[in-house]
C-alpha positions in Angstrom: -57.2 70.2 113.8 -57.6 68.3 110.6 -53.9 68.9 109.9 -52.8 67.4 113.5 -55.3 64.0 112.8 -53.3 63.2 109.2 -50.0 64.1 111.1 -50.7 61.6 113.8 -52.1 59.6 111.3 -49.1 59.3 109.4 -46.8 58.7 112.4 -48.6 56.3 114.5 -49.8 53.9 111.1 -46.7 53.2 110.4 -45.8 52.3 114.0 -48.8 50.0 114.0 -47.8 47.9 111.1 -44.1 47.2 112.4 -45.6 46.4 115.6 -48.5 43.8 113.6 -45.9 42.2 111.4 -43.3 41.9 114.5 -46.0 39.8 116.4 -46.8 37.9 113.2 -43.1 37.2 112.5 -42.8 35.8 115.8 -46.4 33.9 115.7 -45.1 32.1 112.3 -41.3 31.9 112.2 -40.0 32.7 115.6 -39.4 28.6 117.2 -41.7 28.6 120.6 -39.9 30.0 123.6 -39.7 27.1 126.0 -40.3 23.2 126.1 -42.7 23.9 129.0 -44.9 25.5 125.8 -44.0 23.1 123.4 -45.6 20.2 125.4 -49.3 22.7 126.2 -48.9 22.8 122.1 -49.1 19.1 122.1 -51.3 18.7 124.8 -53.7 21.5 123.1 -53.6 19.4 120.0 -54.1 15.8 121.3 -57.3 17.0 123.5 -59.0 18.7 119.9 -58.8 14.6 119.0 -62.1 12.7 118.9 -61.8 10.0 121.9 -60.9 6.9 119.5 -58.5 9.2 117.6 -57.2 10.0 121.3 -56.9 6.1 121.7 -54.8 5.3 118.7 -52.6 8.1 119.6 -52.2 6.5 123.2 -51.0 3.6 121.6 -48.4 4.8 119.4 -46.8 7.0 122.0 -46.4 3.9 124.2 -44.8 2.3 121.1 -42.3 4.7 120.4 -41.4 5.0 124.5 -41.0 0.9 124.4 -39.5 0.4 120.5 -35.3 0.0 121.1 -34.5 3.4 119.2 -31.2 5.8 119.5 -30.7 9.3 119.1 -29.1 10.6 115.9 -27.9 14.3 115.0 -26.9 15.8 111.6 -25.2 19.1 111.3 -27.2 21.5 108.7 -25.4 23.4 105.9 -25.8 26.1 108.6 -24.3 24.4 111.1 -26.7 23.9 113.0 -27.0 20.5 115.4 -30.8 18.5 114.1 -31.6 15.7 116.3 -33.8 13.0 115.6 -34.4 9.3 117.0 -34.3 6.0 114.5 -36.0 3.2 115.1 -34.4 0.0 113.3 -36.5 -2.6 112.3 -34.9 -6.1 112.1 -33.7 -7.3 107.9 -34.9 -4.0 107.3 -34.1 -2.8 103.4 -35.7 0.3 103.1 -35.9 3.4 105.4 -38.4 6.0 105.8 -37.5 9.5 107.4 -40.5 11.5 108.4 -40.9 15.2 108.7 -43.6 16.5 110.7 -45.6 19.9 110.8 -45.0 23.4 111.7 -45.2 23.5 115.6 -45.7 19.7 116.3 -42.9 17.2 116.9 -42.6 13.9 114.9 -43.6 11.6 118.5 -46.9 13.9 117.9 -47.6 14.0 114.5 -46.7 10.5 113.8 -47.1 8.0 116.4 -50.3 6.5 114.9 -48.1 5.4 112.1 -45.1 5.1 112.9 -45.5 1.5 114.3 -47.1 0.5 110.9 -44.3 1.2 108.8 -41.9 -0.9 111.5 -44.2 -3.8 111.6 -44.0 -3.6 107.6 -40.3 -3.8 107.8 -39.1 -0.3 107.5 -36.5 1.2 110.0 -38.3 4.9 110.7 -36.2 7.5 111.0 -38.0 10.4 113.4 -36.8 14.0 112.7 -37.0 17.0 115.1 -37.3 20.2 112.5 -34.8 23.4 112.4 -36.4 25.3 115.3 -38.2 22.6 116.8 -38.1 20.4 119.7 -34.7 18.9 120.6 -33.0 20.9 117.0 -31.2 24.2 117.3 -32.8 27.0 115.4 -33.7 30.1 116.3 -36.3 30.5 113.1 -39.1 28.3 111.4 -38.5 28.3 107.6 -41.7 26.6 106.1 -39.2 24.2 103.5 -37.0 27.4 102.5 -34.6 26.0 104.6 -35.6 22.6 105.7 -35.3 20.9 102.3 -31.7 21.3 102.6 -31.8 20.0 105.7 -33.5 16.5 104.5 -30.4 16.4 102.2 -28.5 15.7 105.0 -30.8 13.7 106.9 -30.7 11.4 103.4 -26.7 11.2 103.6 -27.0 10.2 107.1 -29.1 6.6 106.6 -26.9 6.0 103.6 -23.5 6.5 105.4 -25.0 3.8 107.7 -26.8 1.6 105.6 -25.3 2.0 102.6 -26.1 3.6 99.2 -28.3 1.0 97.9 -30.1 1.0 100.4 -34.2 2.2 99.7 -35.1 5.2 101.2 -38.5 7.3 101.5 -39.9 10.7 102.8 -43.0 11.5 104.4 -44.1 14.5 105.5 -46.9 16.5 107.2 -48.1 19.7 105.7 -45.0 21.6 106.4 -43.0 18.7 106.6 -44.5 17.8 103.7 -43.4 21.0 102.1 -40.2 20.0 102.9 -40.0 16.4 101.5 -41.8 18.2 98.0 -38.9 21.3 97.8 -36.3 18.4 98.7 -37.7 16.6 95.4 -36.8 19.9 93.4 -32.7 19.2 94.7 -31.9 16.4 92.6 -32.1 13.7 95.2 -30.4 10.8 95.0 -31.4 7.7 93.4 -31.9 5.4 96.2 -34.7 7.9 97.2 -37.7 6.0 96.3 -40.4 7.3 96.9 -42.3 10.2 99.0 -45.4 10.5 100.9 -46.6 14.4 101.2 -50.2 14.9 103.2 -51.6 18.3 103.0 -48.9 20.1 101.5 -48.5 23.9 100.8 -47.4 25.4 97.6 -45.2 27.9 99.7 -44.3 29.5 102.4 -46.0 32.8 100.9 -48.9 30.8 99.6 -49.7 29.7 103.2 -49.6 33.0 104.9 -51.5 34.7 102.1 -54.2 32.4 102.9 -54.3 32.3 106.1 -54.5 36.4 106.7 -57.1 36.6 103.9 -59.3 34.0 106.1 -58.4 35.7 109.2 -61.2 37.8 110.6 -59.0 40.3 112.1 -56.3 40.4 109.0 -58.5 40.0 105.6 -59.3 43.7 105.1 -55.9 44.2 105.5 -53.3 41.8 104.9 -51.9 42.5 101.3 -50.8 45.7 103.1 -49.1 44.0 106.2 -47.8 40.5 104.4 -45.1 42.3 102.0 -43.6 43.7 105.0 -43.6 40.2 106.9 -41.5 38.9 103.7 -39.2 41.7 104.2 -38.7 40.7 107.2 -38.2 36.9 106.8 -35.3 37.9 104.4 -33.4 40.5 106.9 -34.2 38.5 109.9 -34.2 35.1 109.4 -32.3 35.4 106.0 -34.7 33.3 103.9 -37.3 34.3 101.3 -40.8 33.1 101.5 -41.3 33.3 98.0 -38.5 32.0 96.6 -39.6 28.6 96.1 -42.6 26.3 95.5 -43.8 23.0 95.4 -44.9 23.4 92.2 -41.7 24.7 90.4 -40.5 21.5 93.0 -42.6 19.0 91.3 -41.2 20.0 87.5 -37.9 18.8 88.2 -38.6 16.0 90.7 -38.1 12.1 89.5 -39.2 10.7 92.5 -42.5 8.9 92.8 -44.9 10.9 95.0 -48.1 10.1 96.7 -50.4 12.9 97.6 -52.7 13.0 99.9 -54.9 15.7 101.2 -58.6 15.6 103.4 -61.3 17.3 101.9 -62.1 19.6 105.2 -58.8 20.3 105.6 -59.7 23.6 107.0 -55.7 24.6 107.5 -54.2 24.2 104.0 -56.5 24.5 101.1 -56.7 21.2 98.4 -56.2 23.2 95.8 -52.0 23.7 97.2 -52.2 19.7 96.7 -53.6 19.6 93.7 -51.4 22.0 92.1 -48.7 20.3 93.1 -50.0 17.0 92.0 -50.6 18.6 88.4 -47.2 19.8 88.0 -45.4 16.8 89.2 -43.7 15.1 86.3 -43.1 12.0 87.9 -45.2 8.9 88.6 -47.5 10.1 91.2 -50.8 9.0 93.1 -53.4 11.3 94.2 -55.9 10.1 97.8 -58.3 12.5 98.7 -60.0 11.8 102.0 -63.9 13.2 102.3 -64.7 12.6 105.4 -60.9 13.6 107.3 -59.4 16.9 108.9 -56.3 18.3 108.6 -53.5 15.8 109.6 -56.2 13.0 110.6 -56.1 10.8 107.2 -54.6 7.8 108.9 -56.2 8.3 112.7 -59.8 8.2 110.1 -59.2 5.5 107.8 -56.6 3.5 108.8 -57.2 0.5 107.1 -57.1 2.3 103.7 -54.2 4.4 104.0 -52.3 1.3 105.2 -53.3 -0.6 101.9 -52.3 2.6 100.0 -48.9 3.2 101.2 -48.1 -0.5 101.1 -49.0 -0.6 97.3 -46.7 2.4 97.1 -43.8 1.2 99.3 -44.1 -2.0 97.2 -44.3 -4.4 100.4 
């Protein structure tokens, strides 16, 4: 009888783990199924706002549905069609392309802000992430992937406004991921500056964190997380571990400011500060105490506007 247990054991754990990490692969990489889901996504995350947060997101969103704007696509290195809309400011000198975080859209993640940088003169560039939105993609890469992509989104605003023209990157956790791997690329020198708020160190990082806070996965995720990477690089063809922000930050020239909340209760400080540390460029550091994750600018909005004006140099 004992025998019979271990046998069933052996076949049926097995079959259990595949099964775990093939609803985890979907759950983190796989882009949601249908718009229809994409907008309860964004509907879940605008009700979790406080009522003034709520407020200033109402605004915003009216200002990016009445602000003249046009749709622009990129191809990827991949070939695969990105879409994103641009939003010229008049005179304007300097562009900033934002990136926004891992099942959000730009509209959601950035319409607080985004008529701050226009009214301080910036054209802003809105960008629909690989697998997300209005972009192709079957698979979420976390940066792997993406930080090629913001090459391209780069070339684009200088094609059109020409190569002296002053560009910047912002970013929301995994969009900021993305602007902090781009930095590791050797970016060109009209890149001026970049604006990273609650960055991971990596795609690994991140999911080794999250299972080992998870009730159901921290007794048990250093077993079922290798076989998630395994599947990342047959499936989706990229490798969570291959890069970080941190090995990023060593070769990066760009100016960077950081920013991170305190009860960020998503991505740990500690990915921030480590990337901060490493950074070999000139860099600023704002740590919010009293902000959640990806609500900096919705809590203190006065002080992040006189922050990223010092920083944008306006």
């Amino acid at each position: 009888m004992a025998i019979k247990i271990i046998i069933a054991v052996l076949i049926l754990l097995p079959a259990a783990l595949i099964q775990i990490n093939m609803y985890l692969f979907k759950t983190v990489f796989s882009r949601t199924k249908t718009a229809a889901r994409e907008q309860e996504r964004a509907q879940e995350a605008f009700e979790s706002l406080s009522a003034r947060h709520q407020s200033m997101h109402r605004k915003g969103q009216k200002w990016l549905e009445a602000t003249p704007h046009e749709a622009v696509v990129i191809k990827s290195q991949d070939s695969l069609t990105l879409c994103g809309k641009l939003y010229p400011a008049e005179g304007a000198t300097k562009t900033i392309i934002l990136f926004h975080d891992f099942r959000t859209t730009a509209q959601t993640d950035f319409a607080p802000i985004a008529p701050f940088f226009h009214e301080t003169g910036l054209n802003v560039l809105l960008v629909d992430q690989r697998a997300h939105a209005a972009s192709e993609g079957k698979y979420i890469c976390h940066g792997v992937k993406e930080r090629y992509d913001c090459l391209e989104w780069i070339e684009l605003v200088r094609a059109r406004y020409g190569r002296e023209h002053e560009i910047y990157l912002g970013g929301m956790a995994m969009g900021a991921t993305t602007v902090l791997l781009a930095a590791g690329l050797n970016l060109p020198g009209n890149v001026k500056g970049i604006i990273a708020e609650s960055s991971y160190t990596s795609c690994r990082d991140i999911l080794y964190d999250g299972a080992g806070r998870s009730v159901w996965l921290r007794h048990i995720h250093r077993a079922i997380l290798p076989i998630l990477c395994l599947l990342c690089r047959w499936i989706a063809r990229f490798d969570p571990a291959k890069v970080s922000t941190v090995e990023a930050m060593k070769k990066n020239k760009t100016p960077v400011l950081f920013i991170h909340a305190q009860n960020d209760a998503l991505v740990p400080k500690a990915m921030t500060m480590a990337a901060y540390e490493a950074c070999t460029a000139p860099k600023e550091l704002y740590v919010e105490d009293g902000a959640g994750h990806g609500l900096t600018y919705l809590s203190h909005q006065k002080k992040c506007q006189q922050l990223v004006k010092r920083f944008l140099g306006v």
